[in-house]
N, C-alpha and C positions, 0 to 999 in steps of 0.2 A: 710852643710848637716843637715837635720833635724833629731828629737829625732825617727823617725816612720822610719828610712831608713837604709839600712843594706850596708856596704859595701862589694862588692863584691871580693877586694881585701884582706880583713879580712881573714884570715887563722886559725888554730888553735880554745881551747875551750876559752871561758871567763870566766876563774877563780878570775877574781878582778885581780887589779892593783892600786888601789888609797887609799887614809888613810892611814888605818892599814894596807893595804897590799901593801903600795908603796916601789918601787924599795930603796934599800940600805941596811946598816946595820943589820943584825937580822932580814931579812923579814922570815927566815924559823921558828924564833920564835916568831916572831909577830904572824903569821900564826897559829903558835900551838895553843899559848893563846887564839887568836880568836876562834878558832873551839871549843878549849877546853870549852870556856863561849854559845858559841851557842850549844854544845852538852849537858851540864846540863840543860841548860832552856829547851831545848825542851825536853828530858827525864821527866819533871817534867811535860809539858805541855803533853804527851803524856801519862805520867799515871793519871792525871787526869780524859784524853779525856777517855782513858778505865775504869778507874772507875766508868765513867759518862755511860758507856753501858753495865756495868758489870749487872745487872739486864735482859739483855737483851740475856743472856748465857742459854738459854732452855726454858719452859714455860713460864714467865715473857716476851719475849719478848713483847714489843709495838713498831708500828708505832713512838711512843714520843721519844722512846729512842733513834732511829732510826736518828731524826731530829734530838737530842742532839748533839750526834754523828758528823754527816755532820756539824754541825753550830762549834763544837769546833775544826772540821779539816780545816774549811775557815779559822776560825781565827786563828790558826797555821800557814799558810800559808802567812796572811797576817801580823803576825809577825813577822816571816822570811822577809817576801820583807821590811818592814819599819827597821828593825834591818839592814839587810845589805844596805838599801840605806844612812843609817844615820853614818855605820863604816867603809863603801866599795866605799863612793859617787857613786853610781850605779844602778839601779833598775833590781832585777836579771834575765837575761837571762834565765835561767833554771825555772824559772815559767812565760815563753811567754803565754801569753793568749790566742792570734791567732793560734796558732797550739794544744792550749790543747783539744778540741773536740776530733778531729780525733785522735791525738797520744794515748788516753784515749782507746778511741774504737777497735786501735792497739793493745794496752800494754791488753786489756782484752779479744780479742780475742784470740792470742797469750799465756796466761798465763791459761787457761782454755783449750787449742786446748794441751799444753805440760803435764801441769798435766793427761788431761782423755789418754793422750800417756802412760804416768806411768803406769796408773791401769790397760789403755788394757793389757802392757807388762807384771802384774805380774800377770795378769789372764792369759795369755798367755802361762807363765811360771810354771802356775798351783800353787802359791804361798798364793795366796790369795781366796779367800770367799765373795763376795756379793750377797748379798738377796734385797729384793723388786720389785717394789717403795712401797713407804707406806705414808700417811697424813702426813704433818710435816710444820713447820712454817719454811721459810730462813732467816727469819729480824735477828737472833742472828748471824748467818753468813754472813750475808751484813754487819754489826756493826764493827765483827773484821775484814772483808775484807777492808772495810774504815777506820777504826783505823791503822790499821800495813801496808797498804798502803802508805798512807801520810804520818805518823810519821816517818814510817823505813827508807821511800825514802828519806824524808826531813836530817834524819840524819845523815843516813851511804851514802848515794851519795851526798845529796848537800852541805851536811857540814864536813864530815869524808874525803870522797874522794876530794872532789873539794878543802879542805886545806891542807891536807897532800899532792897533787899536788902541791898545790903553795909552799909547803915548802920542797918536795924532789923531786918532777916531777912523772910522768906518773906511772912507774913500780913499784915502792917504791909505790904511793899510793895505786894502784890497789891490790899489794899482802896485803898488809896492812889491807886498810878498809875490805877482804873478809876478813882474821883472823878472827878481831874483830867482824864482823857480824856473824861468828864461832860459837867463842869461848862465846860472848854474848847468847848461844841458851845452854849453856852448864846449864843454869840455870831451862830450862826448866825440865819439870817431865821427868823421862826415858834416859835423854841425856847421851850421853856418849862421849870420845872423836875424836870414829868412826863418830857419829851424828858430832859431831863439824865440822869434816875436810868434811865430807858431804857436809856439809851445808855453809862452804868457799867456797867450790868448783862450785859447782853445781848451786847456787845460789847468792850468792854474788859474784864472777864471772860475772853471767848472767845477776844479776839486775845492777850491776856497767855499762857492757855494752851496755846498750842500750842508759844510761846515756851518756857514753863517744862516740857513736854515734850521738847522735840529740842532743847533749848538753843541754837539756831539762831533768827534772823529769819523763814525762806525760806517758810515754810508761814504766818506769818501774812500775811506780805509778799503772798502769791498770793491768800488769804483776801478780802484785804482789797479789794484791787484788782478781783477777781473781784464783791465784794458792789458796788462802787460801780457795774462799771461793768455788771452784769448789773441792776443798778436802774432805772440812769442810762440805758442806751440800749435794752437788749432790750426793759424793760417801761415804759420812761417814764413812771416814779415820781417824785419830785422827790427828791433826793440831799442829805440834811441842810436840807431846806427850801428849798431852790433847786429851781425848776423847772428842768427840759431841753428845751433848744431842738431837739434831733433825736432821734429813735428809731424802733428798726421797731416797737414797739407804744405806746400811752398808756394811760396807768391812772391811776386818780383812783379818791377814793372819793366813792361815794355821797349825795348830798343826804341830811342825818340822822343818817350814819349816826355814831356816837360818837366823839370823836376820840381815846380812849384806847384804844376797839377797832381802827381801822385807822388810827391813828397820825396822821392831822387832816392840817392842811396841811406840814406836817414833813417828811411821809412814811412806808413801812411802816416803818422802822427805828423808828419811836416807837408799834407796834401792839402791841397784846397777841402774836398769830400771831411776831412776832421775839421776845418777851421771852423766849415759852414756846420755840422751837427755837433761838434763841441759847444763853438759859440751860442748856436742857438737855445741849447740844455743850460747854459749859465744864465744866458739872461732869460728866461723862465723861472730858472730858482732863484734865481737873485730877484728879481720882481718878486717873489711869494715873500724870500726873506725881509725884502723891504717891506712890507704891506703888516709882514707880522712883529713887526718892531725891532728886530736883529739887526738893527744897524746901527744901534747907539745898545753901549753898555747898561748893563743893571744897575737900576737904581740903589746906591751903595744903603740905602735905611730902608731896603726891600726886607723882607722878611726873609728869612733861612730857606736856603731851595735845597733838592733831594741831594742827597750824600751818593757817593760814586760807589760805597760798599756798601749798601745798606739790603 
């Protein structure tokens, strides 16, 4: 069989199986180590990538910074596929090429369609305030929608979850990696530990499963960028407790109104309105992904599945 042909007997995700991840001894903490070295690198490569667009956070935007941006998330990407094909013998699955268009135009259809659900429900619910539209640039909000897109996806699903998988299996990882994608936002301005269990839930949850659906990045990747930056600039929410300096609408909640119902000064990402339709978009996919075998690794004497360059 050749490196371009998928078996159709193949079952399960492909989490690696070969190197440092081969069957024997200590593979649950080979596994750790491994991720553990891929999650500083990339952490460091991703605060670069945003300090490289941090200029681009309000007036300052440029189209340049814009490209910087995009050019330091290729090459993210393409450090990941050269790191894992050189410690995993493998070229990773999860950034297929062939289906990254469409899954892209999925994950940001999909990640914009749920957020503007949020704001309907807390306008709905009379919680929140927006005004306009009004002149405003979005290249600052495409910047972090492409930043925390690639980076987040790359780390907390293709390397957080896809090795603590190999090294506890499905349930362990999945509770696991949302924690950490949690309790990581607890750093953020405003956060709290309500925010936290929010943002495990609702979304790390959500972006995990789409992952353990199509075994691919592409549709959370799109997901995710789409929730920032349809937040960030369409409805001028604050974006993990950061306010936005340009948008064509602003939205704020309410004088009074509870900050567990429209998510306080944090933002809607920490409202009831995202717990209830983040939450419910996970356990949908995750029900499919369960049902389609994604929740236990590939059989390691499967047959050769599609190559990520082919």
């Amino acid at each position: 069989m050749s490196r371009t042909e998928v078996s159709l007997s193949a079952t399960g995700l492909e989490i690696g199986s070969r190197r440092v991840l081969h069957p024997g001894p200590l593979r649950w903490l080979r596994a750790l180590g491994w991720g553990g070295l891929l999650f500083v690198v990339f952490m460091v490569v991703y605060a670069v990538t945003s300090q490289a667009g941090e200029p681009a956070r309000g007036a300052a935007a440029t189209p340049l910074s814009l490209v910087v941006v995009a050019a330091l998330s290729a090459v993210g990407l393409g450090l990941y596929a050269g790191m894992v094909r050189l410690a995993e013998g493998r070229w990773p699955s999860e950034l297929g090429l062939r289906q990254a268009a469409p899954e892209l135009l999925i994950g940001l259809v999909v990640g914009a369609a749920m957020l503007s659900a949020v704001v309907a429900a807390l306008l709905a619910l009379g919680l929140y305030d927006i005004s306009g539209p009004r002149a405003s640039s979005s290249l600052a909000m495409i910047n972090v929608g492409v930043a925390s897109g690639v980076f987040e996806e790359l780390i907390f699903r293709a390397i957080v979850l896809r090795l603590l998988m190999r090294a506890f299996g499905a349930w362990p990882a999945l509770a696991l990696s949302a924690a950490l994608f949690g309790a990581l936002h607890l750093s953020n301005p405003n956060a709290t530990p309500l925010v936290a269990i929010a943002i495990a839930v609702e979304a790390g949850l959500m972006l995990a499963s789409f992952y353990l659906l199509t075994g691919r990045l592409w549709v959370s990747i799109g997901a995710h960028a789409a929730w920032n930056f349809t937040q960030g600039w369409i409805w001028g929410a604050r974006v993990s407790g950061i306010p936005v300096q340009e948008s064509l609408y602003l939205s704020a909640p309410k004088p009074g109104a509870p900050d567990w119902l429209s998510g306080g000064a944090f933002g809607p990402e920490a409202s009831a309105p995202a717990m209830v339709i983040g939450t419910g978009v996970a356990l949908m996919v995750l029900h499919q992904a369960w049902r389609r075998g994604n929740f236990r690794a590939r059989s390691e004497t499967a047959a050769p599945v599609a190559e990520v360059f082919d």
